[in-house]
N, C-alpha and C positions, 0 to 999 in steps of 0.2 A: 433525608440528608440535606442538610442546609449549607447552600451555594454563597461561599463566602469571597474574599478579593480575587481579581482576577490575577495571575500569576506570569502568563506568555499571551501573546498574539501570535501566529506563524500567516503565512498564506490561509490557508484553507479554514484552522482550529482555531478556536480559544481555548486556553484550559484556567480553570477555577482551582481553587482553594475549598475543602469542606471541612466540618468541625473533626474529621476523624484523618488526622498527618499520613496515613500509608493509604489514603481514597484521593481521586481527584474529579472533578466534573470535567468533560471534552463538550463542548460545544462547536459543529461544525457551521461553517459560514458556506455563503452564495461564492465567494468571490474565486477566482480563478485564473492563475498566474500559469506562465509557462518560459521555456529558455530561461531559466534563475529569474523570474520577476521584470524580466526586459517586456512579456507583452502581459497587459491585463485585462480582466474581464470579468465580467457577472455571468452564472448560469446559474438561470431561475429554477428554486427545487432542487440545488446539486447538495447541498447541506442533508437535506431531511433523510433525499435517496443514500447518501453516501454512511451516512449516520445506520441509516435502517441497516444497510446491506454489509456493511460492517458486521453488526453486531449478527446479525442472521448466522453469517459467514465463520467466524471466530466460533460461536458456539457452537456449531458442528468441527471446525478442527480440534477444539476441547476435544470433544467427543473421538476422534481421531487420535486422541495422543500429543496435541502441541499445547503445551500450555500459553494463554493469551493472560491480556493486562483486562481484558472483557469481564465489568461484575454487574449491570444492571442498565437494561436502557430507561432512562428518566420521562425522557419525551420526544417529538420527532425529531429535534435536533440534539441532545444531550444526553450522555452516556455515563454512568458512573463505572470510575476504572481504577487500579491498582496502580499507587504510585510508582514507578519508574527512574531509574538514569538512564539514558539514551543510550544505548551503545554508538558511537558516530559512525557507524558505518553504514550506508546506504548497499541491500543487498537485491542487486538483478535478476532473477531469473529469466532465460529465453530457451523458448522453446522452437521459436520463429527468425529466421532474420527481420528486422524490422528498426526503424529510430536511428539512433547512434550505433548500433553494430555494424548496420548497414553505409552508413557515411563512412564511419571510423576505417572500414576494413574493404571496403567496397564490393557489398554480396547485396546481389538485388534482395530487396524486401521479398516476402514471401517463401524465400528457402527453409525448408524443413531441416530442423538440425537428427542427428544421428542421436543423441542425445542432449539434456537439457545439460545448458552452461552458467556459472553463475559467475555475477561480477559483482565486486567490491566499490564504493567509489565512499571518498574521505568526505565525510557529512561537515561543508566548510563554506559557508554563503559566500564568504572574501574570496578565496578561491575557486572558485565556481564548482564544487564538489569532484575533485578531480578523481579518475579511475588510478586506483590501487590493487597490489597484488598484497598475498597475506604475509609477505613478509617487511612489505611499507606498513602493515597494521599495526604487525609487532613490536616494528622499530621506532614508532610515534606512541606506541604504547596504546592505543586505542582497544585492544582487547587480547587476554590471553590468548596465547593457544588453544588450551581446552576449549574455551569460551566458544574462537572462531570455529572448533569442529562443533561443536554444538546445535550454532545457529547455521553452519551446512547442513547437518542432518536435519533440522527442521524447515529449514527453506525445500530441499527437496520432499519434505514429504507435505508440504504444502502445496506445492507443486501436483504430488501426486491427487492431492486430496482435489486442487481446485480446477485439475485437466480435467478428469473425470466427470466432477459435478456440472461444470459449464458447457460437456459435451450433452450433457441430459437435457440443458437448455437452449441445443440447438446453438452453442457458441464457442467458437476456437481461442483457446488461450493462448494467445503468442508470447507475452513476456509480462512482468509484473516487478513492483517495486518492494519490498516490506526494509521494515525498520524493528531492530527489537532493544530490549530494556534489560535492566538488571531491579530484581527487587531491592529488597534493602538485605537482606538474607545471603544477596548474588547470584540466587538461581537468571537465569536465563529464561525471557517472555517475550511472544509475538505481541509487541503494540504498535502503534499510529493507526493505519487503516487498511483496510481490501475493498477496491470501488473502480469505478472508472476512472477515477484521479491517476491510482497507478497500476492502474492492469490495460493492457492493449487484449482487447475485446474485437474479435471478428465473427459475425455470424455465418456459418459453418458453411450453409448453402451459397451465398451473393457475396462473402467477403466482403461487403460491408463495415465500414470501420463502430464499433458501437463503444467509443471511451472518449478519452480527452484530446488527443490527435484530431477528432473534428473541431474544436477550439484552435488545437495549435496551426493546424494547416488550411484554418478560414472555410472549412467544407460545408458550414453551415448544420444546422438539424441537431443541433449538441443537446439541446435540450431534451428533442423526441427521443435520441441515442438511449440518452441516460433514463430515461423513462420505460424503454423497449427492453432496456438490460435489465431492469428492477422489475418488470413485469415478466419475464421467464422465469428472472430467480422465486417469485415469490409463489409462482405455478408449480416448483420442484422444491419448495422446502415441504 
């Protein structure tokens, strides 16, 4: 597959152009933003890891019943994936109190929820991606109804699929970020990525923070984090 002009920058990705219009190359970068791009940062190795554990990941919820934008890993940074429109809605799941539920609502970090919750927040750099209900989706038009039961049913079974799997790895999934796509057909697809970018990772025993919170909160060890999390997962695929 031949890697043609460069198409976006975002924070973390590049994505490419290739000769075939419904393929695109992801290439992930070092760099590492947090608070909407207010603090920046390098983490050495956070591309290759993020790239790997992506792709690991997605092809076992394949296997699960979710279908992903995942066609082929290129190399340790570069993934070849199914073209996509974005759907703009940025979707939460928490399992944990923890981040912004925690500030916004004032429940100490660490509460177990009764069951998992998902939030909505409007995919808008100018606006700092503001939290939405499904009926602010509707009314900006950012995705059907259908659509939005769609990507709940599949966020919760993501959910299901990646509590499970991380508990085998000896790690607590407290809440997680995804984003999904429309093909060109319309079906509905989990892309962007699953990593410590936006999964809050705690290891099960010491609570330990193992994701990107130790970037955002100066804790230091970000690197080993993300290294410690890639080496369970790749003990239990």
């Amino acid at each position: 597959m031949t890697k043609r002009e460069q198409l976006y920058e975002g924070k973390a990705k590049k994505v490419f152009a290739t000769d075939d219009p419904e393929l695109l190359i992801v290439s992930y970068k070092d760099d590492a933003t947090a608070f909407n791009g207010l603090k920046k940062g390098t983490i050495a190795g956070k591309g290759v890891i993020n790239n790997e554990m992506s792709n690991l990941l997605m092809q076992r919820l394949e296997k699960a019943g979710v279908p992903t934008h995942y066609v082929e890993e290129l190399n340790e940074r570069e993934t070849l994936v199914k073209k996509v429109s974005i759907v703009p809605l940025e979707v939460i799941v928490r399992n944990i109190a923890a981040g912004s539920f925690s500030k916004r609502y004032g429940v100490d970090e660490g509460v177990v929820f009764d069951s998992p919750t998902v939030e909505f927040s409007y995919k808008n750099d100018e606006l700092g991606d503001p939290l939405i209900n499904e009926y602010h989706a509707l009314a900006l038009k950012l995705a059907t109804a259908e659509e939005i039961d769609t990507i709940k049913k599949y966020a919760f079974a993501v959910n299901d699929f990646l509590k499970a799997f991380w508990a085998e790895c000896g790690v607590t999934l407290v809440d997680f970020k995804l984003e999904f796509g429309r093909l060109a057909d319309g079906t509905i697809v989990l892309a962007d990525e699953i990593s410590p970018d936006t999964c809050r990772l705690w290891d099960s025993k010491t609570g330990e923070k193992l994701d990107k919170d130790r970037f955002r909160r100066d804790l230091g060890g970000v690197e080993d984090a993300y290294a410690e999390v890639m080496k369970r997962l790749s003990e239990h695929v």
